[in-house]
VMD Tcl script that builds the backbone (N, CA, C; Angstrom):
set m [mol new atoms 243]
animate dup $m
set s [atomselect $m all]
$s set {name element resname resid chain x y z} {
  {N N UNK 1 A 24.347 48.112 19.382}
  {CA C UNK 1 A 25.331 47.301 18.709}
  {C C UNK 1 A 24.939 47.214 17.232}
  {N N UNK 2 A 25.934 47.203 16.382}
  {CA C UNK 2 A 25.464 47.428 14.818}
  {C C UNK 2 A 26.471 46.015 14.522}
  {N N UNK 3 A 26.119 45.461 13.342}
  {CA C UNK 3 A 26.294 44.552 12.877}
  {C C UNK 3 A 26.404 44.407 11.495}
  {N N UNK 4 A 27.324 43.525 10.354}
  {CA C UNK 4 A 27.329 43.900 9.374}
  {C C UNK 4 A 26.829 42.290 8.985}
  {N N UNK 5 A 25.580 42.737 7.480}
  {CA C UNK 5 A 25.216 41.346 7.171}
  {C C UNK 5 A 25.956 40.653 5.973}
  {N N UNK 6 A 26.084 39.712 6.103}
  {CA C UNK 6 A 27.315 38.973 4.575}
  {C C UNK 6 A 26.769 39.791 3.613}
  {N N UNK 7 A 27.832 39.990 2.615}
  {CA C UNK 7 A 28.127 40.622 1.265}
  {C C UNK 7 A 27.219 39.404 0.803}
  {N N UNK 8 A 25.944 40.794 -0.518}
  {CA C UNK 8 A 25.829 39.401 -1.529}
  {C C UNK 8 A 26.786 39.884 -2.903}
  {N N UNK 9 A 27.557 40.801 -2.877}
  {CA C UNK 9 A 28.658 40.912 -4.164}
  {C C UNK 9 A 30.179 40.767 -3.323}
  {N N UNK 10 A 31.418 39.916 -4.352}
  {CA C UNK 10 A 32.456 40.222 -3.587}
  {C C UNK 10 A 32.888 41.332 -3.013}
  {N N UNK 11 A 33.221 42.440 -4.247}
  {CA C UNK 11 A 33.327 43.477 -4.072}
  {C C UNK 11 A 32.594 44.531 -3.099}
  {N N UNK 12 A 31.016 44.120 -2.926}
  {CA C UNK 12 A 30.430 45.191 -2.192}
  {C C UNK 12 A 30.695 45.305 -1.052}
  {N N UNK 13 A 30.214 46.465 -0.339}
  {CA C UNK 13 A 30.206 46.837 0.910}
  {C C UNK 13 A 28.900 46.052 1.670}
  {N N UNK 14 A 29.430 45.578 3.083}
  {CA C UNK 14 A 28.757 44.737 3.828}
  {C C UNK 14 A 27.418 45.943 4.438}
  {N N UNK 15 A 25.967 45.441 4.154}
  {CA C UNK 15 A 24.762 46.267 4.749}
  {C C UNK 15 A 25.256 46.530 6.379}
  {N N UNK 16 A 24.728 47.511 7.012}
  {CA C UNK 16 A 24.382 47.693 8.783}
  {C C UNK 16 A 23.473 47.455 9.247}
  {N N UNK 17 A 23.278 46.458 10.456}
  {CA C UNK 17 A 22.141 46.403 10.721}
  {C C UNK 17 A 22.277 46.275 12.361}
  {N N UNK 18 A 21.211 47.435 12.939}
  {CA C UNK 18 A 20.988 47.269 14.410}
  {C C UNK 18 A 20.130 46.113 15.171}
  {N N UNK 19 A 20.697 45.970 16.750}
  {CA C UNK 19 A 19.902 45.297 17.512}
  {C C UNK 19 A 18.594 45.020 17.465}
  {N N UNK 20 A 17.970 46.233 17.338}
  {CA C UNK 20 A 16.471 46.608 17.445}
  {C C UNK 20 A 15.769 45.777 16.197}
  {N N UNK 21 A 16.733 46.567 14.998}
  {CA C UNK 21 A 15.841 45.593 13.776}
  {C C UNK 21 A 15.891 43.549 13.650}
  {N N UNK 22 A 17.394 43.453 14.452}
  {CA C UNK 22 A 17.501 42.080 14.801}
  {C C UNK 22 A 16.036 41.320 15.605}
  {N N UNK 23 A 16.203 41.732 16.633}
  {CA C UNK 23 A 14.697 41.700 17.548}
  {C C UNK 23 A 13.385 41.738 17.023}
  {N N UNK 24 A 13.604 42.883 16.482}
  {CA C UNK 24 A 11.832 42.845 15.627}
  {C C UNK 24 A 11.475 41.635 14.640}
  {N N UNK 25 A 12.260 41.672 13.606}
  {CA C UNK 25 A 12.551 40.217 12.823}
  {C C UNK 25 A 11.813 39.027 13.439}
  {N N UNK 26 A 12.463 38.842 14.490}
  {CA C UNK 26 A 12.875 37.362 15.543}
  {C C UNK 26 A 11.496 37.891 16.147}
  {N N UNK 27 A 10.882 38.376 16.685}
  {CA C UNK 27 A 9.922 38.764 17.406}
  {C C UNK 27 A 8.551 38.148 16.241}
  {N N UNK 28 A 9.140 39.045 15.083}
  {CA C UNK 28 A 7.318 38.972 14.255}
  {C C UNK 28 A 7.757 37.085 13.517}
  {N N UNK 29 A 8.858 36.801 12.769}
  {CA C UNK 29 A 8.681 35.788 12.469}
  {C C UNK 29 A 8.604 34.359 13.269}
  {N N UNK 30 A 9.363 34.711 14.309}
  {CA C UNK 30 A 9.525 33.707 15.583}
  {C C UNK 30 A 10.991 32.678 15.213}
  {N N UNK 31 A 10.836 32.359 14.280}
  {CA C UNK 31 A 12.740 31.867 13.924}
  {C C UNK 31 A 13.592 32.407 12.524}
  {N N UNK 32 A 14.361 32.774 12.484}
  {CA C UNK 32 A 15.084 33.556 11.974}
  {C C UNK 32 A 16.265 32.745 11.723}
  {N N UNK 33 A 17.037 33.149 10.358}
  {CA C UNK 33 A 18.185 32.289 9.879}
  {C C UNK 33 A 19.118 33.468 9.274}
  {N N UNK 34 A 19.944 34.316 9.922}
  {CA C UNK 34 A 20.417 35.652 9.534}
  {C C UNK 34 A 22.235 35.064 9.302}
  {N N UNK 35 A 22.487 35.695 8.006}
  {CA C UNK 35 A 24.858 35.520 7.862}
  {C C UNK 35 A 25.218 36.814 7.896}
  {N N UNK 36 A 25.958 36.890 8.602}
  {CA C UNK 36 A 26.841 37.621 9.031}
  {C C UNK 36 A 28.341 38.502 8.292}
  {N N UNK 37 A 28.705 39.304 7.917}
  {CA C UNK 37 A 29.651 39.611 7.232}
  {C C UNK 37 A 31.086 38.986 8.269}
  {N N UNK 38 A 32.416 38.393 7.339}
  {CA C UNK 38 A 33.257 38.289 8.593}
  {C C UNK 38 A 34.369 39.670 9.342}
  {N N UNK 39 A 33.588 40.626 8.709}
  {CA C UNK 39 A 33.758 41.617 9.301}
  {C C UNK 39 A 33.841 41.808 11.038}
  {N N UNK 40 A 32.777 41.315 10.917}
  {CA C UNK 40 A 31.936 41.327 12.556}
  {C C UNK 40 A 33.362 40.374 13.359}
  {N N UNK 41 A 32.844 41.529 14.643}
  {CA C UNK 41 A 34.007 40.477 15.623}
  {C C UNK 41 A 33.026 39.388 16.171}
  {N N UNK 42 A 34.262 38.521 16.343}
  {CA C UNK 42 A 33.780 37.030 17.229}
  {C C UNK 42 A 32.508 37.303 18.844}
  {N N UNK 43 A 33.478 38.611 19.290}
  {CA C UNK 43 A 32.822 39.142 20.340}
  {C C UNK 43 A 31.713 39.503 20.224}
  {N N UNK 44 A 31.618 40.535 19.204}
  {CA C UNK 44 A 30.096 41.170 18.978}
  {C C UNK 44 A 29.427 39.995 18.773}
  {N N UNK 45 A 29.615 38.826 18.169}
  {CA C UNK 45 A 28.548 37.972 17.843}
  {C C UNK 45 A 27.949 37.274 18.865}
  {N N UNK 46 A 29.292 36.908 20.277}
  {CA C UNK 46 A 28.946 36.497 21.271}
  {C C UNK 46 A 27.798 37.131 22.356}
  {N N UNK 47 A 28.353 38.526 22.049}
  {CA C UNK 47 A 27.170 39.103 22.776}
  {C C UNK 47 A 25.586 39.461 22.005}
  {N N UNK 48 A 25.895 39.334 20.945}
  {CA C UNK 48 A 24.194 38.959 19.983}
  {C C UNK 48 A 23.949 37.962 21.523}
  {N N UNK 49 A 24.439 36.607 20.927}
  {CA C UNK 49 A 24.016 35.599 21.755}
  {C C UNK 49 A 23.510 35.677 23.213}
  {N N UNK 50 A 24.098 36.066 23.708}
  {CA C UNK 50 A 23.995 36.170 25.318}
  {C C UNK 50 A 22.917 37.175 25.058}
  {N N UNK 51 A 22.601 37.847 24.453}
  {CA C UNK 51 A 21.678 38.819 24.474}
  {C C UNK 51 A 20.163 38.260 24.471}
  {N N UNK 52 A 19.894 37.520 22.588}
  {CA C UNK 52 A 18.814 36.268 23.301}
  {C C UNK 52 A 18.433 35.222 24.035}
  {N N UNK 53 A 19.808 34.706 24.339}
  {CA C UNK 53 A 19.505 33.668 25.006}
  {C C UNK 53 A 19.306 33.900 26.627}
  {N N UNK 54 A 19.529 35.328 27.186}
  {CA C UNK 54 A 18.742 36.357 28.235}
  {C C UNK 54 A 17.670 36.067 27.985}
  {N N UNK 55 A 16.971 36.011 27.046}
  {CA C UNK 55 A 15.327 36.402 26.520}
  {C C UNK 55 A 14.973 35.589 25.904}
  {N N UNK 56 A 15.200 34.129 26.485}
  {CA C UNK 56 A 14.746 32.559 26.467}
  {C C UNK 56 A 15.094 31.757 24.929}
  {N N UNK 57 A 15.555 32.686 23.759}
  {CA C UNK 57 A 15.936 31.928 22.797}
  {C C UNK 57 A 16.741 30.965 22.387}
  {N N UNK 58 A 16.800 30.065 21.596}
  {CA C UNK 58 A 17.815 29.237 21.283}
  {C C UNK 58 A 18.621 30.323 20.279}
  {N N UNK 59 A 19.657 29.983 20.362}
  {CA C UNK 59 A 20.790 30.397 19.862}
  {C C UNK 59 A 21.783 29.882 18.700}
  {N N UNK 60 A 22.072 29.289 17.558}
  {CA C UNK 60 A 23.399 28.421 17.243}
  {C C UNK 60 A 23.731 29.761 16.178}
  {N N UNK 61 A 25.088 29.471 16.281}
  {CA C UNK 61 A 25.945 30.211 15.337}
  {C C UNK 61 A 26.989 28.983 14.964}
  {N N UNK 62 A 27.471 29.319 13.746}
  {CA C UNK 62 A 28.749 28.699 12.811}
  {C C UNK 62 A 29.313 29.354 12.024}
  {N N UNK 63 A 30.339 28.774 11.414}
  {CA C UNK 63 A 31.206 29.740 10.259}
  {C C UNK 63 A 31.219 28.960 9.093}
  {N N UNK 64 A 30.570 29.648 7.912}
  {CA C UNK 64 A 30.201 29.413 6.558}
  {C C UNK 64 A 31.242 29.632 5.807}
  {N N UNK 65 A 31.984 28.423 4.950}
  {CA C UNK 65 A 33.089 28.819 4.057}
  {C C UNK 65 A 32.638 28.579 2.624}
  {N N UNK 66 A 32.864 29.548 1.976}
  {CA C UNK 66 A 32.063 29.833 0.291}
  {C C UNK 66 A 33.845 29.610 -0.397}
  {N N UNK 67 A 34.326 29.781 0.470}
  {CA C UNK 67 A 36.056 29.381 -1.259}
  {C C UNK 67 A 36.939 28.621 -0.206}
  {N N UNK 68 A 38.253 28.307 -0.960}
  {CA C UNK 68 A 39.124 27.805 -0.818}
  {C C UNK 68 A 40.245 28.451 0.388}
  {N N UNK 69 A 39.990 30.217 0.561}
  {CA C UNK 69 A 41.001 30.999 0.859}
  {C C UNK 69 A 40.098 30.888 1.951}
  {N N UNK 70 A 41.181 31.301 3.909}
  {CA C UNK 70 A 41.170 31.453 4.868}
  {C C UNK 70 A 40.059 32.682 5.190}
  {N N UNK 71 A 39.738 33.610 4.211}
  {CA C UNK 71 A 38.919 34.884 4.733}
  {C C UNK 71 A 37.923 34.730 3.884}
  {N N UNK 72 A 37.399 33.885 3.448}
  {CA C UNK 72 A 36.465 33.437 2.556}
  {C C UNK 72 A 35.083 32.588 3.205}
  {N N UNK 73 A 35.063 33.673 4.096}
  {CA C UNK 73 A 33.739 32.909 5.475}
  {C C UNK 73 A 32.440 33.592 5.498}
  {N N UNK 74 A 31.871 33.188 5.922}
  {CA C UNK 74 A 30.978 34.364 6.899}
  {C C UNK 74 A 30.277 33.338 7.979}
  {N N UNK 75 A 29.452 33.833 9.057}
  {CA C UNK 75 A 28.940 33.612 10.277}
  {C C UNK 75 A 27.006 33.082 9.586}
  {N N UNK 76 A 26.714 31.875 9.979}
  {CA C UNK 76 A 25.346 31.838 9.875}
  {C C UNK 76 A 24.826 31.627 11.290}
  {N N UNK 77 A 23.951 32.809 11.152}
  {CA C UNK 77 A 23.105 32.632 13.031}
  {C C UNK 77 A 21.296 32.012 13.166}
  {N N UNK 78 A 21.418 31.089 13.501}
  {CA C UNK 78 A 19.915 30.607 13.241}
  {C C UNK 78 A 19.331 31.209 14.817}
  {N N UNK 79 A 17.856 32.103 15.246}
  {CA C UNK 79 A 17.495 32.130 16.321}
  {C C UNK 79 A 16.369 31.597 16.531}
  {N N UNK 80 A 15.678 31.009 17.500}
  {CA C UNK 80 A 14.899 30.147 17.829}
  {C C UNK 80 A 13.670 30.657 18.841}
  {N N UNK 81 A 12.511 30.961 18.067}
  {CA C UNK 81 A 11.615 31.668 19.542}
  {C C UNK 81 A 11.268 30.535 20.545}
}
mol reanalyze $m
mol bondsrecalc $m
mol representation Tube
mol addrep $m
């Protein structure tokens, strides 16, 4: 599963980032605070979730609004060893 991480320019293109490197992260630091581009579907994010929380983690996700306009979001995922 690939994943796109929030834009840090409006204009730019959102980074890719795989499962594996998600995991390793969360593994070596033990809690992790990762945003999300709103690219990403609702789904894919759900199954992030279900994915650690298989593998005893806490989990929270929310939706981050930076402007005024409806597509002006992104996803913050905090994980919890």
């Amino acid at each position: 599963m690939d994943l796109k991480f929030a834009r840090t320019e409006l204009d730019a293109k959102p980074k890719k980032v795989d499962l594996n490197k998600i995991e390793t992260s969360v593994e070596k630091e033990g809690s992790v605070i990762l945003y999300f581009d709103r690219e990403n579907s609702h789904k894919d994010l759900l199954e992030l979730q279900d994915f650690f929380e298989e593998k005893g983690k806490s989990f929270y996700m929310s939706e981050v609004k930076f402007g005024l306009s409806d597509n002006e979001y992104m996803y913050q995922v905090h994980i919890i060893n």
